[in-house]
N, C-alpha and C positions, 0 to 999 in steps of 0.2 A: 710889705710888698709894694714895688712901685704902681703906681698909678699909670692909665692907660696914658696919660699926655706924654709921659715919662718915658714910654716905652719906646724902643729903638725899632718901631716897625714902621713900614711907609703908609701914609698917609691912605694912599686907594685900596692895600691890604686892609686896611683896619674897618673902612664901612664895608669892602666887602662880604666880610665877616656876621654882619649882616642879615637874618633870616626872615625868608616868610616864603610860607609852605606852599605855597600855590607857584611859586617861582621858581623856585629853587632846581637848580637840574644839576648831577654831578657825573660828568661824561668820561669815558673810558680814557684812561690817559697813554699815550703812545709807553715811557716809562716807567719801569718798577718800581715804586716809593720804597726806598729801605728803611722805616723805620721799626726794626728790629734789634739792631745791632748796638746799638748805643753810639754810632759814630759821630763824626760831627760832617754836617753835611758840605763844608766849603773847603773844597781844596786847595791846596798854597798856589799863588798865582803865576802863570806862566815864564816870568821872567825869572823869579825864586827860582824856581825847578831849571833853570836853565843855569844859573850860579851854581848849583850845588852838583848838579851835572858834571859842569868844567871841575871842580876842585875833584870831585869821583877820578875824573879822567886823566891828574895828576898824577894820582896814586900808583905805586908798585903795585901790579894786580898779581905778580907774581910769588908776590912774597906774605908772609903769616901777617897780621896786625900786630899789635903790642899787647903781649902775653897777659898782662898786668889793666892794660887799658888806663895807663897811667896818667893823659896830659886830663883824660875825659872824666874819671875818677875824681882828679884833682877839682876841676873845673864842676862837675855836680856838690863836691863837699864845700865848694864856694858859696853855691847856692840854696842849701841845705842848711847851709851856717854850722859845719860839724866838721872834723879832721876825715883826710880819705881814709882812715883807718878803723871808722867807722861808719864808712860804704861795700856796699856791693852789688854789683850791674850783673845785669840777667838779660836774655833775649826778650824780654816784655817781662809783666809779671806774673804770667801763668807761667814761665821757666822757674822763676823764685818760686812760686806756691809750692811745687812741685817738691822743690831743690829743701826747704825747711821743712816740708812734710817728713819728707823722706829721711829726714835729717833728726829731726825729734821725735819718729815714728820712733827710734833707738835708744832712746831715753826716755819717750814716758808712754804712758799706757793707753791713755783718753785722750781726746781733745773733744774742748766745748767750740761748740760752731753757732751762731746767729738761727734761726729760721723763723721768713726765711732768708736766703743769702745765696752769693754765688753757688751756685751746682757744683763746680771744679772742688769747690772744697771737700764737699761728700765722694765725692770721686775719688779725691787722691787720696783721702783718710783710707777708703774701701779695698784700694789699690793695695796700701800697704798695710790692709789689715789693721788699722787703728782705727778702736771703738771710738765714739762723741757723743757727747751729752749735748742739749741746743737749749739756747736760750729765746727761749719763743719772744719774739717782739712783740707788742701791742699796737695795732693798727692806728690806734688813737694818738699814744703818750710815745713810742717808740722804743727807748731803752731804758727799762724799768729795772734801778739796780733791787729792789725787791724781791725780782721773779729773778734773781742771775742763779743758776744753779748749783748748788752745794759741791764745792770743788774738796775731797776727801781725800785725795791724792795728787799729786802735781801733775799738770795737765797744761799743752797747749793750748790757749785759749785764740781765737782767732774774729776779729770783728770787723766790719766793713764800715765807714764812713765818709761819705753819703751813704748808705747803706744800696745794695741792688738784692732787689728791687723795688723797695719803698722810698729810694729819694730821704729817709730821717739820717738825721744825723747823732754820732755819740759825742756829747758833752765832755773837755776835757775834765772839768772838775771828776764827773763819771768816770774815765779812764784813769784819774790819780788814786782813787777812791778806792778801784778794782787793784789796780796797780799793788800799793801799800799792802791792803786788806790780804793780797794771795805773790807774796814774795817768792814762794820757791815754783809759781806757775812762769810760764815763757807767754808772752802778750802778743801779737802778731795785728796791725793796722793796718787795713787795705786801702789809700787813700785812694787806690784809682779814680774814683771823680770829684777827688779833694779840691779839684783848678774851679769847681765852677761852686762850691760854697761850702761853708763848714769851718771848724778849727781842723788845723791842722796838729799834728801830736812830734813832728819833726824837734820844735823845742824838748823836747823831755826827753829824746835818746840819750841825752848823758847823764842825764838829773837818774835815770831807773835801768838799773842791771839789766832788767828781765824784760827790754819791749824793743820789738824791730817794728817799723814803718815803710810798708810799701809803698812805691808812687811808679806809676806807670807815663809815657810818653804818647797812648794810646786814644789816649779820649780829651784832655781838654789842649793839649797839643796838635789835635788830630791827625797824629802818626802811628797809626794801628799797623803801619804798612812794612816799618822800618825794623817793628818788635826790638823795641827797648823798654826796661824799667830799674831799678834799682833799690836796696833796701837800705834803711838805715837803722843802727843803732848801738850799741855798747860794742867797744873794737874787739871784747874777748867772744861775745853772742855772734857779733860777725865772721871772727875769725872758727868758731866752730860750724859754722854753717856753709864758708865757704871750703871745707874739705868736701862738700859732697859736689864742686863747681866743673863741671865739665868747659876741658880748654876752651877757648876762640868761641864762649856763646856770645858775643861782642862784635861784627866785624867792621872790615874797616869805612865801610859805606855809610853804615848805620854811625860809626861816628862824627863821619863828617854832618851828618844832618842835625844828630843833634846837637854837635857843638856849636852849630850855627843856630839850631835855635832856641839855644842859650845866649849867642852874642852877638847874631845880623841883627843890628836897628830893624832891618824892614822885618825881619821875620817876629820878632818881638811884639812889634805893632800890631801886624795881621794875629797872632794870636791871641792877643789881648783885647783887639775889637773883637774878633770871634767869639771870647768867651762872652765878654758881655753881651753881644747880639744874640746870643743864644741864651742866656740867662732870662735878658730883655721878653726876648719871643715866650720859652717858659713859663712865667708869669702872668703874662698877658693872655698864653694860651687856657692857664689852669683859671685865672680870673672867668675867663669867658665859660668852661666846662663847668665851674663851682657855680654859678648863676642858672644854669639848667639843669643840676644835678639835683636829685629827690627822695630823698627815702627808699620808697616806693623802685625808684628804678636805678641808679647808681652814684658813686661817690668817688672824689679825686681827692688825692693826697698831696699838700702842700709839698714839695720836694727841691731841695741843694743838689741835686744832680741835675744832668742833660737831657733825664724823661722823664714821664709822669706816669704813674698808676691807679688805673681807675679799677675800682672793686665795681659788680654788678651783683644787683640786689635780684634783676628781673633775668632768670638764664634765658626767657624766649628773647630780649633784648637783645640780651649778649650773643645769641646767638643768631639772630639776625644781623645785628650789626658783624659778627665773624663774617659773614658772607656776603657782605655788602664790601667789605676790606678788602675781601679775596676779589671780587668782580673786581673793584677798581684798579687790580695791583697795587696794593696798598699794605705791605708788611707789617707788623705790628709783631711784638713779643708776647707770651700768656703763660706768663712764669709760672702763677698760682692759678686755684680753680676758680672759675668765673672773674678773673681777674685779667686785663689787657694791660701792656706797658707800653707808652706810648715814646719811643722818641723824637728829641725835637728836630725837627729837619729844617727847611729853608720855611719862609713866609708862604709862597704856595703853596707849600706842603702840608701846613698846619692850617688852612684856610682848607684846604680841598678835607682833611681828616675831619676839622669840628663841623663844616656843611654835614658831610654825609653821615657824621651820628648825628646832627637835627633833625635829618631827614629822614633817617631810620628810625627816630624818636616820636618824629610827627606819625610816620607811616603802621610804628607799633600801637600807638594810642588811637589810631582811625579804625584801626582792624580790631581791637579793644572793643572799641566801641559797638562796632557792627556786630559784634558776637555777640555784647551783651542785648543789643534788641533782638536778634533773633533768637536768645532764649526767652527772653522776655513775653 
């Protein structure tokens, strides 16, 4: 972990951060804080959006895109380092999840799923009627190939990393491991918030018949808006998977963006300071949360994704603190029970979040107190 000197936050955010309980006040904020969603909180910059604008405005609006999506295609197997013959673009990657469920629900009988792990996946398994076995992660170690569970028939297997909602990451040696060990299983990698750490498993789609890798344009691009993503892996897994492709999920808007931010110098930069900046903030945030965190009342999980998850040991905390979040307009995820997921938002935002658990920390521990003498 970097160190706080290290860290890419500004200088009067970092002592404000700051606590002492007698002072402390965290005031109603005119705006919604969203951190729920896993976004990233800094939009492309004014004149960006003005470029990409004009080239929209080029465009035949009249006429279909390119059936094939072939300059764009080309141009992600560039940067995948793989032939476009083993690609395939989706309207984000919740169209894919869907699009290979639905696709291997017809071939096999199970799929094993992470828990826990994206919700969509138990959905769409449920959808079409495909049983799963889960491999429960450990809070501590994360993916224990130990506990992976006994695959007795060939089975979709499906795994997130970064993982959501714990931030761990799976080890590629671990995924070669699984890989070998279950050949006639189909391997499915959901890097969605692969941009902000972790290995990536994009080397190995041609090294291994049986593994596609998701990467979405959603989260460390921060174009959730534009719904792109794309899969990669062996051209024959690809090519079965896209018969289930419905036309023009590609259009021609959303190519123009992202093919610029694959190749605008500016656009490049701004999301590469972003990642960082948000990594930066991350780190710095969990450093500060892990220093007050206690047994006794909660714990934060080191995480390579864009939020953090803090388990609660004390439910009156956590649920104090629920309602301290809701006063402020302050959105938060609670994927699991007694469990918050924190996303990183701007420097304000992460200052204004750990003030007010200090102060719902301080304010649990005063009233603690007062109970215990007046049983006393």
């Amino acid at each position: 972990m970097n160190s706080i000197a290290q860290l890419a936050v500004p200088r009067e955010i970092r002592k404000s951060f700051a606590f002492t309980p007698q002072a402390i006040s965290v005031e109603m904020p005119e705006n919604v804080a969203r951190l729920h969603c896993n976004e990233t909180p800094f939009d492309l910059p004014e004149a960006l959006k003005q470029q990409l604008t004009a080239k929209m405005a080029s465009l035949a609006w009249n006429q279909y895109p390119d059936f094939h999506n072939t300059e764009l295609k080309a141009l992600i197997a560039q940067q995948a380092n793989v032939s476009p013959e083993n690609i395939l673009l989706g309207n984000g990657s919740s169209q894919l999840i869907q699009q290979i469920v639905s696709c291997f629900s017809k071939v096999f009988s199970v799929a094993i799923l992470e828990s826990p792990t994206f919700t969509f996946y138990h959905q769409v398994c449920q959808n079409e009627r495909m049983s799963y076995k889960e491999w429960i992660l450990s809070p501590n170690t994360g993916f224990d190939l130990a506990s992976f569970p006994q695959a007795t028939e060939p089975a979709l297997v499906v795994l997130t990393s970064p993982n959501n909602p714990t931030g761990a990451t799976l080890p590629l040696a671990h995924l070669q491991t699984l890989l070998e060990k279950h050949p006639e299983c189909v391997f499915v990698i959901d890097e969605a918030y692969g941009d902000f750490g972790g290995e990536t498993a994009l080397s190995l789609v041609q090294r291994y018949a049986n593994l596609l890798v998701l990467r979405t344009f959603s989260k460390g691009y921060g174009l959730p808006s534009v719904r792109f993503g794309y899969a990669a892996g062996n051209a024959a897994l690809i090519q079965l998977v896209k018969k289930y492709t419905i036309p023009f999920t590609v259009n021609c808007f959303t190519e123009v963006v992202v093919s610029e931010a694959l190749t605008n110098a500016e656009f490049i930069k701004f999301q590469q300071a972003n990642i960082q900046r948000i990594n930066n903030l991350r780190d710095f945030v969990y450093q500060l949360l892990d220093e007050v965190a206690a047994p006794h009342t909660f714990s934060v999980q080191p995480s390579s994704a864009n939020f953090l998850l803090l388990r609660f040991h004390d439910e009156d905390l956590y649920n104090n603190l629920k309602l301290a979040l809701q006063a402020n307009r302050i959105l938060v995820g609670y994927p699991l029970q007694n469990c918050l997921r924190l996303t990183i938002g701007t420097e304000v935002e992460m200052h204004r979040v750990v003030r007010l658990l200090k102060k719902t920390m301080a304010q649990h521990k005063s009233r603690a107190i007062e109970t215990n003498v007046v049983c006393k």
